[in-house]
N, C-alpha and C positions, 0 to 999 in steps of 0.2 A: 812375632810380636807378643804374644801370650804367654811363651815360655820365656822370652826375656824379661817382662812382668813380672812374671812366678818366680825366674831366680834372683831376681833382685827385690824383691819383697822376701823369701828365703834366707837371702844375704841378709839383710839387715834386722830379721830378726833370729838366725842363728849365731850370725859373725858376734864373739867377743869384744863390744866397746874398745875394752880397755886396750886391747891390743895398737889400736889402729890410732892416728891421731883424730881426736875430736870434728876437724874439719873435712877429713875426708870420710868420716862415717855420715857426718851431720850432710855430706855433698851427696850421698846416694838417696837420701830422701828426694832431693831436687830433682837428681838424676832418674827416681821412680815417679815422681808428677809427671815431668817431661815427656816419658815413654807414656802413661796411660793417655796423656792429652794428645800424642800422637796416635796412640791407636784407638782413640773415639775419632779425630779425625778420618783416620780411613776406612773405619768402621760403619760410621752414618755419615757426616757429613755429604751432603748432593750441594755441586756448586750450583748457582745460578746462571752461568754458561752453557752446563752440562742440559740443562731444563729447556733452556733455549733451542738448543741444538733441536727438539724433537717434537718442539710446540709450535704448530703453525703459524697459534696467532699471536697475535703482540700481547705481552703477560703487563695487567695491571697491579700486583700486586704480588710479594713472595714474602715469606717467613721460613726460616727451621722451625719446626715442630715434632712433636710424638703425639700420634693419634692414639688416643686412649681405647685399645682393644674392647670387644663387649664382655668376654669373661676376665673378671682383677688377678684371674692366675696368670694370663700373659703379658708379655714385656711390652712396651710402647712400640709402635712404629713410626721409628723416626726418616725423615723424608722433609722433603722443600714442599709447605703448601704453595700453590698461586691460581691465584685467578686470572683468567681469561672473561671475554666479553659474555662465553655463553656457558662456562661450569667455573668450578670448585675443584681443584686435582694437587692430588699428595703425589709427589712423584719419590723412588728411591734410588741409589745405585746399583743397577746390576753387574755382580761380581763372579762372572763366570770363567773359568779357565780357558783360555786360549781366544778368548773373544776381548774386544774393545770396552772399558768399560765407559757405558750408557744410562742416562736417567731412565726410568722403567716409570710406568704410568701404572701405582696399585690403589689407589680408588679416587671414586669421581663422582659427583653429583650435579646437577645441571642446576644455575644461578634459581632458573622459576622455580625448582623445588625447596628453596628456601625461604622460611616465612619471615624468621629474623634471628638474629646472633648475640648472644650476651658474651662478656667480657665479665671474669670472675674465676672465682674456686674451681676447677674439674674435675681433678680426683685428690685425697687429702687435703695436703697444705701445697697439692702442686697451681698456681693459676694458671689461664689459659682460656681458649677460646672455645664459646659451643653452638653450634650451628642447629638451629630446631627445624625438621625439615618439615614438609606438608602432608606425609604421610605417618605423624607422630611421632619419629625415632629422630633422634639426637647423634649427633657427630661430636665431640671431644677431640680440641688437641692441646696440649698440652704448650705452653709459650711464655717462656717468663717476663718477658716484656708485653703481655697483648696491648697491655692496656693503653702501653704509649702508640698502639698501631690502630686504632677503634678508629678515627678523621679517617684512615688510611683506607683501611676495611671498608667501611660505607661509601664513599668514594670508589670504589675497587666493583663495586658490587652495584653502583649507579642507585643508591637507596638515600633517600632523607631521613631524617633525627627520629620518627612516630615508629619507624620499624626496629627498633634497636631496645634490649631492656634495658 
């Protein structure tokens, strides 16, 4: 999938315009969206089936997110948040050779150790969610939509309107 990317991003900016007609140069742009928007799909993408399959208990809540790493030099980690009745879990896909691929459980925090969550800025001009935990350190995910998901969240998490900034 990468080196299909590469050579049609190559294509289009080595290939001679003129040569070719107008619509079928102006078609590989599409044709290059198309591939990258499939390979972020099977790149991060974790479906909410997949989450299912390995969580015991009944999920109130999920979102795509990218957890905002603690050092700005590394990339997001992107995974399905969801809550469950008694934590907080980011789940990913694991993509190992010759195995099934499975939601993987890469971090978790238990609902008590949250004191409350705002809905806002997280890192730049990205929005998203941030969980303030009770031992002062802060969880960041990144969610373009939180904001339409805050009813959802509090609900999710069994909290009233006073815990919320």
């Amino acid at each position: 999938m990468k080196l299909l990317l590469l050579a049609l991003f190559a294509l289009i900016i080595f290939m001679p315009a003129e040569q070719f007609p107008r619509w079928m140069y102006w078609s590989l742009f599409i044709l290059l969206f198309g591939v990258l928007y499939l390979y972020y799909r099977i790149s991060y993408w974790v479906p909410l089936s997949a989450v299912q399959r390995v969580v015991a208990q009944p999920l109130s809540f999920s979102l795509f997110v990218g957890k905002v790493p603690p050092m700005n030099s590394e990339d997001l980690v992107r995974g399905r948040l969801v809550i469950t009745e008694s934590a907080v879990q980011l789940y990913q896909m694991s993509r190992k050779k010759g195995q099934e691929h499975q939601a993987k459980l890469v971090w978790q925090v238990a609902v008590e150790e949250i004191k409350r969550f705002s809905v806002g800025r997280v890192i730049g001009l990205r929005n998203g969610i941030t969980f303030h935990l009770s031992d002062g350190d802060e969880a960041k995910f990144v969610a373009s939509f939180a904001r339409r998901h805050k009813q959802e969240l509090i609900q999710a998490l069994g909290w009233n309107d006073d815990q919320i900034k």
